[in-house]
C-alpha positions as CSV (number, residue, x, y, z in Angstrom):
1,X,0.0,0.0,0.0
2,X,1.1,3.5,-1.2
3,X,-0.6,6.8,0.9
4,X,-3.6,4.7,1.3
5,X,-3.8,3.0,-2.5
6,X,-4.2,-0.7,-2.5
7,X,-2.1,-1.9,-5.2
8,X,-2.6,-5.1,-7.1
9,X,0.1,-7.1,-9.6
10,X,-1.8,-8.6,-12.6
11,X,0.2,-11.1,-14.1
12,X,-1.1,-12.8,-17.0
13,X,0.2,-16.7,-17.6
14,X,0.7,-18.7,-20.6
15,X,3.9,-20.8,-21.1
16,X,5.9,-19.4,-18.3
17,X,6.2,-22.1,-16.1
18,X,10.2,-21.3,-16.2
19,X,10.0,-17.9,-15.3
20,X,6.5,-17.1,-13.3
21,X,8.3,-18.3,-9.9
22,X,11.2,-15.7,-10.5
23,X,8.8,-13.3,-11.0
24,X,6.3,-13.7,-7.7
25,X,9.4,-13.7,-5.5
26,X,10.9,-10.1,-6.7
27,X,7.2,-7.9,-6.0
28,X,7.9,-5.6,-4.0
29,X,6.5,-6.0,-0.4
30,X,4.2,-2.8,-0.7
31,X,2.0,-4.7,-3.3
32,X,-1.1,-6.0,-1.4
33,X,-2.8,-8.2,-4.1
34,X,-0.7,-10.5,-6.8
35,X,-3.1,-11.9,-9.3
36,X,-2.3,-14.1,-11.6
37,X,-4.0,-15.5,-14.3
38,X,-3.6,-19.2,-15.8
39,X,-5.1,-18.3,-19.7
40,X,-5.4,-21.9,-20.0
41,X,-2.0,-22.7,-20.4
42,X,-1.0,-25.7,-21.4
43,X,2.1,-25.9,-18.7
44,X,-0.8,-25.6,-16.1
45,X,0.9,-22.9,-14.6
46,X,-1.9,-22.3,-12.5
47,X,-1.9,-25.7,-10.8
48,X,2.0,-25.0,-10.4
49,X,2.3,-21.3,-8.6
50,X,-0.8,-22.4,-6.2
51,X,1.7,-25.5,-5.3
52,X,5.0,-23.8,-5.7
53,X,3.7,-20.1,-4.6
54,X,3.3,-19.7,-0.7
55,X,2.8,-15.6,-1.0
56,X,-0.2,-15.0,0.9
57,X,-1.2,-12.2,-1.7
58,X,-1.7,-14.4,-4.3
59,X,-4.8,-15.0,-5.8
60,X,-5.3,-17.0,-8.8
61,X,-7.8,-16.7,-12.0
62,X,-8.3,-19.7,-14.1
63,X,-9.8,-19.3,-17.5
64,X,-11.9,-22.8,-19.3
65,X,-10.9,-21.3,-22.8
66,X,-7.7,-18.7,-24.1
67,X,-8.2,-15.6,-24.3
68,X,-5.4,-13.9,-25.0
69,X,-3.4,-11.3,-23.3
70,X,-5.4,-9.0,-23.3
71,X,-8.6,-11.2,-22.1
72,X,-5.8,-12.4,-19.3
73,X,-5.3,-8.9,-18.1
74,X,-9.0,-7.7,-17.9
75,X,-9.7,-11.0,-16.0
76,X,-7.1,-9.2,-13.8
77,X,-8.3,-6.5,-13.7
78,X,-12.2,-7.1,-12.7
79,X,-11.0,-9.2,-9.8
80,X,-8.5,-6.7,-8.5
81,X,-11.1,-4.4,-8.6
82,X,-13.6,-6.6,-6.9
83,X,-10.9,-6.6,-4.2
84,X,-10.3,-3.1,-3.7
85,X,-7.4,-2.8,-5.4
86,X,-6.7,1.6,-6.3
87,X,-4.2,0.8,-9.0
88,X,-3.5,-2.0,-10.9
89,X,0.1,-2.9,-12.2
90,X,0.6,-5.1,-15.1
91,X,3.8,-7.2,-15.2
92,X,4.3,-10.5,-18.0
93,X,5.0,-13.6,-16.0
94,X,8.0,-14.5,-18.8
95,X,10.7,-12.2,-16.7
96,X,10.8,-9.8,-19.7
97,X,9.6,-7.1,-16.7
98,X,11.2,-5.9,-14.0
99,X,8.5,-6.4,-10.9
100,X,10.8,-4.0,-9.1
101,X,9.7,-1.0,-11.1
102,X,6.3,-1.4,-9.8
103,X,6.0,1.0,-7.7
104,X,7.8,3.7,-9.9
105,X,4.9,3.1,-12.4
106,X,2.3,3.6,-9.2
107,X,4.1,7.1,-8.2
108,X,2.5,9.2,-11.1
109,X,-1.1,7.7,-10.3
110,X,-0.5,8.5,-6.5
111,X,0.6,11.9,-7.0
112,X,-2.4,12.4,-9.3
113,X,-0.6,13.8,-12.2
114,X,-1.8,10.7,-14.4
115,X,-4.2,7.6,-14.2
116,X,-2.3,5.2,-16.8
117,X,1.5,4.5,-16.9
118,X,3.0,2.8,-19.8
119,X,6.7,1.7,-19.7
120,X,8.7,3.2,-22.8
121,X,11.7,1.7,-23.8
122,X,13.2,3.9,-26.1
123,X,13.6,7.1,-23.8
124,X,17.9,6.0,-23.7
125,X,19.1,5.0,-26.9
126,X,21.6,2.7,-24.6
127,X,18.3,1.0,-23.9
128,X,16.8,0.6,-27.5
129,X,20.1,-0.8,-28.9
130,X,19.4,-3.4,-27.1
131,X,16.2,-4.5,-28.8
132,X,16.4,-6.7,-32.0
133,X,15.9,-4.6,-35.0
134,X,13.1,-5.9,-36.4
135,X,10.8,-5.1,-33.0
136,X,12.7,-1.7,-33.2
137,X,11.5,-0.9,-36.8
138,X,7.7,-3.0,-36.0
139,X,7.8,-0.3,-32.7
140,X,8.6,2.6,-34.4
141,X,6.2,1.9,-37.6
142,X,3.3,1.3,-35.0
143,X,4.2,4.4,-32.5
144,X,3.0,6.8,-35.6
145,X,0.0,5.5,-36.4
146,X,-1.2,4.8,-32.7
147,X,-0.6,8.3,-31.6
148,X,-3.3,9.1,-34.7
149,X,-5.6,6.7,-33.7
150,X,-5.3,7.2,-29.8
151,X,-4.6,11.0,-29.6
152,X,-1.9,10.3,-27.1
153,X,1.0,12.3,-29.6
154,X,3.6,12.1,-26.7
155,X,3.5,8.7,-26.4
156,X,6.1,5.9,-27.8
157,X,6.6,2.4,-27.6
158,X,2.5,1.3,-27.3
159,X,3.1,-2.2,-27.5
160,X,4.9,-2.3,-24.5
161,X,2.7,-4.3,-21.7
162,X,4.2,-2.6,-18.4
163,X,1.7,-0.8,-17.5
164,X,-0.2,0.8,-13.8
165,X,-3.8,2.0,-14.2
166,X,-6.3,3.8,-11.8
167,X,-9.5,2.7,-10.6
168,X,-10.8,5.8,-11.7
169,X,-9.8,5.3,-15.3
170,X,-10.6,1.8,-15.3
171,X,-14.2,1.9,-14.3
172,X,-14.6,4.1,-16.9
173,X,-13.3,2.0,-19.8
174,X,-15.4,-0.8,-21.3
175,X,-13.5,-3.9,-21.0
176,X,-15.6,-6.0,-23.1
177,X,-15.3,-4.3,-26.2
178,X,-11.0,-3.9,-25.3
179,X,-9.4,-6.2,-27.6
180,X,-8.4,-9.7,-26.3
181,X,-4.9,-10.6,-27.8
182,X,-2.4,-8.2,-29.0
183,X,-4.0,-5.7,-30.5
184,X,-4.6,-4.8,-26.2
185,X,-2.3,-2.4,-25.3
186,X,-3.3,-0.2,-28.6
187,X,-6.9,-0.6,-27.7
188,X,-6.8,0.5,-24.5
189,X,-4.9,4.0,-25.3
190,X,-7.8,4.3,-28.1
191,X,-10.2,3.8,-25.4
192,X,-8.5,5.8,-22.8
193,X,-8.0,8.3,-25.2
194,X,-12.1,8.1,-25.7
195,X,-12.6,8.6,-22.0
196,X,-9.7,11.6,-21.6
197,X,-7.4,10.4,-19.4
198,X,-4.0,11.1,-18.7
199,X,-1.6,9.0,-20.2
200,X,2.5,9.1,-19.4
201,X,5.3,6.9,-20.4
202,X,7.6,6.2,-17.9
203,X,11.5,5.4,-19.3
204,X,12.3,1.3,-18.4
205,X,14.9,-1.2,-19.7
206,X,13.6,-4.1,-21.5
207,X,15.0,-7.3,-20.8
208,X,15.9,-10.3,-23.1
209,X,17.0,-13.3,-22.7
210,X,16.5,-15.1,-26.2
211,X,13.0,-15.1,-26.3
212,X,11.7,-15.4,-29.9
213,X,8.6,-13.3,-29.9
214,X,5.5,-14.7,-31.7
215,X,4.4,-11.9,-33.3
216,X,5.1,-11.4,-37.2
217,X,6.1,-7.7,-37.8
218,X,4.0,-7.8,-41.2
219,X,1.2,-9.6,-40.6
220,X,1.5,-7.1,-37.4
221,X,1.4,-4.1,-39.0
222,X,-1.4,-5.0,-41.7
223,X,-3.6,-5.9,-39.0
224,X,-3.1,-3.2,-36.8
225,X,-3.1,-1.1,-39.5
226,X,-6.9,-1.8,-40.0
227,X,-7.8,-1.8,-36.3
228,X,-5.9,1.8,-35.9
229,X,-7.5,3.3,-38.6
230,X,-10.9,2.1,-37.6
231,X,-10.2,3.8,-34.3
232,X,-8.8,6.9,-35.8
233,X,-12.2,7.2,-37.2
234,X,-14.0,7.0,-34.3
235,X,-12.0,9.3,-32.2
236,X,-12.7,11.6,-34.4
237,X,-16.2,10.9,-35.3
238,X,-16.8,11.2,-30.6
239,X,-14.5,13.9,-30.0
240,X,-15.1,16.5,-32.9
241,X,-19.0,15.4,-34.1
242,X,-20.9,14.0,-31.5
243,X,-19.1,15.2,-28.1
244,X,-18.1,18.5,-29.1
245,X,-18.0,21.0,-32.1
246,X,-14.7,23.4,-32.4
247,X,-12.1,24.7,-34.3
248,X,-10.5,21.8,-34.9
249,X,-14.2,20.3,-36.6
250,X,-14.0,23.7,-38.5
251,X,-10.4,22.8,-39.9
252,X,-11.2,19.4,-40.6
253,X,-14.5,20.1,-42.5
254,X,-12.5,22.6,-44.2
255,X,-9.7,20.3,-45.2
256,X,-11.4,18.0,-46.5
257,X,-13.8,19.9,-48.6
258,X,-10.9,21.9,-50.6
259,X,-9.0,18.8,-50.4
260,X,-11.5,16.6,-52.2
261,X,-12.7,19.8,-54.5
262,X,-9.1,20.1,-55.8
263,X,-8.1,16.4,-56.2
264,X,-11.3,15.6,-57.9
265,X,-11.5,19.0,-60.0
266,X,-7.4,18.9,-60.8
267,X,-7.9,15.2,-62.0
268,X,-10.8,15.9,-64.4
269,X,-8.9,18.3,-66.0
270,X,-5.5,16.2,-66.4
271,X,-7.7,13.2,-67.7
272,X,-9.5,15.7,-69.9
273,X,-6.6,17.6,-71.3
274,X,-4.6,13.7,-72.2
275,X,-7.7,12.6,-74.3
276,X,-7.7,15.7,-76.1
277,X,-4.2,16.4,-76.1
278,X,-4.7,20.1,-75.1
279,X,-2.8,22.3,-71.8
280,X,-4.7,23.5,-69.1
281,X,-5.2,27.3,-68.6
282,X,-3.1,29.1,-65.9
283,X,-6.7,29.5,-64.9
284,X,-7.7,26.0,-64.2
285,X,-4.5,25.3,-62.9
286,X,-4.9,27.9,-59.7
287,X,-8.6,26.7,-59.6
288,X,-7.3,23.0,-58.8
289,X,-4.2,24.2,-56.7
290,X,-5.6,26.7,-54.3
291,X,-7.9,24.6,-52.8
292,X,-5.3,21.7,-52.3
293,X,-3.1,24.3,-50.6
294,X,-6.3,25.5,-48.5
295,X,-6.7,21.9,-48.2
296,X,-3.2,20.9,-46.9
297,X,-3.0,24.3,-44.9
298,X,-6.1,23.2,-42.7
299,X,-5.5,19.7,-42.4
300,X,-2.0,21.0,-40.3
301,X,-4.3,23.1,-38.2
302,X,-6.5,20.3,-37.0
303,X,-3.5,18.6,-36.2
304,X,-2.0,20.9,-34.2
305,X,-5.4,21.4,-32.2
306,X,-5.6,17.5,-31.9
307,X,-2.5,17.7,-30.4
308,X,-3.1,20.5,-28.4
309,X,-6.1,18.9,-27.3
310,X,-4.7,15.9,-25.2
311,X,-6.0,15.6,-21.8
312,X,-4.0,17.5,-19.1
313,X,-6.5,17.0,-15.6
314,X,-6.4,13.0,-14.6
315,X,-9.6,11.7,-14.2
316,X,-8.4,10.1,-10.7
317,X,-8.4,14.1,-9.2
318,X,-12.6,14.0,-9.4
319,X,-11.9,10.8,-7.3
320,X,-10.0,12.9,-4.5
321,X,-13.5,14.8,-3.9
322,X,-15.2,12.0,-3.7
323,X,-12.9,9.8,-0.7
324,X,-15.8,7.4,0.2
325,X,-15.2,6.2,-3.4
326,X,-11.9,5.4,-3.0
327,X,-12.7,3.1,-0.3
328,X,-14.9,0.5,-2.4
């Protein structure tokens, strides 16, 4: 317990029979709850840390089908907060993670300057060199496009699963429709993005030890791809349409109006003057690339008010007026 927060480990577990027991023994003592959740693995590794693990915070979750990562750590999740858990830490059971840092991720939430934490592994380049290239150039490729679809533009390194979340923030997210495997992570800034919470990335060393990751960096970044730009959309759709209606609607509107007017207009005109072998005027010319310019100038201005926009007040500060809350 941290200043009166209940904090709870969520360790999702699936194949890491050889490494879960290293992992249980280094949380720190100010952890209250360890969770840890057997995704149907096919090393039982539940039956094993209930024979092997003697920790009196343990408590174990067993799932009758595999659900993924990401189903692992919302199982987590909805028992820790069934217990009373404040914040919820999420460390991998393959020894990947530090449990040590734990309570460095919790400080931000307790201080209330943020309500999710997510470990960043690229703040020291002495860090990153130490990541095989191709998750360096998979990280990097999906770092762009999640800041677009999540609205977190400060933000690197969203795959990364180290994570501390607040009650506060939690509760508000809806974990059913989070994805289950790895598209998680990215999901949840989408969603948290959706909710406005404060999101920070706290600077960690990532740790390998020969593990060949089962992810494929193309089939990766095809399917995220999809799921980003699908959630791109719907930011924008909630936060500029249906939520609210600002500048930054105004710009987009206007982007995409002269954008589409000069592309469509410019086009005609180039197909039209080929068939009939004929120049445009200087006239037509302007006429298509004014608006593309209008176009390109206001599609920077949204951007810079969608970045501009990212939530500054944590959602866990509402829960500081409200103590009886916090006592659930």
């Amino acid at each position: 317990m941290i200043n009166d927060h209940v904090i709870a480990t969520v360790i999702p577990c699936y194949r890491v029979r050889d490494k879960v027991l290293g992992v249980l023994a280094a949380i720190p003592p100010e952890v209250d709850l360890v969770i840890c959740v057997d995704d149907l693995c096919p090393e039982q590794s539940g039956d094993f840390i209930a024979a092997s693990c003697t920790d009196p915070r343990l408590r174990l979750v067993r799932h009758v089908r595999n659900r993924g990562v990401g189903g692992a750590v919302k199982s987590g999740y909805e028992a820790a907060l069934a217990a009373g858990a404040h914040i919820m830490v999420k460390v991998d059971g393959d020894g990947q993670m530090d449990p040590r840092l734990a309570l460095r991720f919790c400080t931000p939430i307790v201080n209330g300057v943020a309500d999710y934490v997510k470990g960043n592994r690229f703040h020291n380049l002495e860090d990153a060199s130490s990541m095989p290239l191709v998750r360096l150039i998979g990280n990097a490729a999906l770092s762009f496009i999640t800041k677009l679809s999540s609205g977190y533009y400060s933000i690197v390194d969203p795959t990364n699963g180290y994570t501390a979340i607040h009650r506060a923030a939690l509760e508000e997210l809806p974990l059913a429709k989070i994805a289950d495997r790895y598209f998680f992570e990215s999901d949840m800034l989408f969603r948290l993005g959706i909710a406005r919470a404060v999101v920070v990335d706290l600077p960690m060393q990532a740790v390998y030890a020969g593990e060949k990751s089962s992810l494929r960096v193309g089939k990766v970044l095809f399917e995220f791809s999809v799921k980003h730009f699908r959630n791109f959309g719907k930011r924008i759709g909630y936060r500029y349409f249906l939520r609210d209606f600002n500048i930054g609607s105004m710009h987009l509107l206007t982007a995409l109006a002269a954008l589409t007017f000069g592309i469509t207009f410019g086009s005609w005109h180039w197909v039209r003057g080929l068939s009939m072998l004929t120049t445009a005027s200087a006239g037509t010319v302007m006429l298509a690339a004014l608006p593309l310019i209008i176009g390109f100038q206001s599609l920077l201005a949204f951007f810079q008010q969608d970045v501009a926009g990212m939530p500054s007040l944590p959602l866990n500060s509402f829960l500081r007026l409200r103590p009886e809350r916090a006592k659930t």
